[in-house]
N, C-alpha and C positions, 0 to 999 in steps of 0.2 A: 838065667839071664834073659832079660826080656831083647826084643829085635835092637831097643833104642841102646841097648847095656853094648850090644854087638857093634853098633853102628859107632857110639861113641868110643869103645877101646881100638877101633881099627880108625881112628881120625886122631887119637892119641898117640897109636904106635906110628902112624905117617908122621904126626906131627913134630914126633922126639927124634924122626930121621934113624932111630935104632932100625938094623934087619933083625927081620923075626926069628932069624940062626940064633941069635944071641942073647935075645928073652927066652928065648926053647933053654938053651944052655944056662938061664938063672934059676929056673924053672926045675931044672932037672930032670927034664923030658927027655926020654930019646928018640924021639923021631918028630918030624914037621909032621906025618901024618897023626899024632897025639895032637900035636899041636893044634894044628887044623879041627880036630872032631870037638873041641874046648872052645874054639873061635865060632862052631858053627851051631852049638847047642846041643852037638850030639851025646857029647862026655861033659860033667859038669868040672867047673878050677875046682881045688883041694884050696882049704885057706894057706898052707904055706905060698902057693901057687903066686895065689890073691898076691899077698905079702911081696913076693918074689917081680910080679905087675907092678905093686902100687911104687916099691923103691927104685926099679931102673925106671920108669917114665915119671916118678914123681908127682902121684898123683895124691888131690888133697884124699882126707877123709868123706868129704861130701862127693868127688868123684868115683870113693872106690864103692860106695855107696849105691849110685846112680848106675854105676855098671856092671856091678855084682847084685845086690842087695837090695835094691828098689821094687821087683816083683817078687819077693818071699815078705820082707815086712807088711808092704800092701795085702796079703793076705792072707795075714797073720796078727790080726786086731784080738785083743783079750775083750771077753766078752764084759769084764767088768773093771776095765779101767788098770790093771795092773797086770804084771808081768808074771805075778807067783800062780801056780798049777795047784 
């Protein structure tokens, strides 16, 4: 997750007014300190995780995109146009 991925899911979790006790426990984290190392880039989300973000704040597809997924596809270009190895 790039800084901007960080910046924009902590302007999402402000903005849904959820505490973050409560996306910890959709998550199925156990402790705020998991939580925190995932918010801060130190431990990367699991897709269920993702999954588990995208449904309680309600985020689009192009959102979960821009906060997950935006610095791995950028640099992760096929060298010839398609997607098969």
């Amino acid at each position: 997750m790039t800084e901007r991925g960080r910046q924009l899911l902590e302007e999402k979790i402000k903005a849904s007014g959820l505490k973050k006790e409560y996306l910890l426990q959709q998550m199925h984290l156990k402790s705020m300190t998991s939580f925190s190392n995932k918010l801060s880039g130190t431990t990367e989300f699991t897709a269920g995780e993702i999954a588990a973000l995208a449904d309680s704040l309600r985020l689009s597809r192009k959102e979960v995109h821009d906060i997950f997924l935006a610095d791995r596809v950028a640099s992760e270009s096929p060298s010839n146009g398609n997607n098969e190895d």
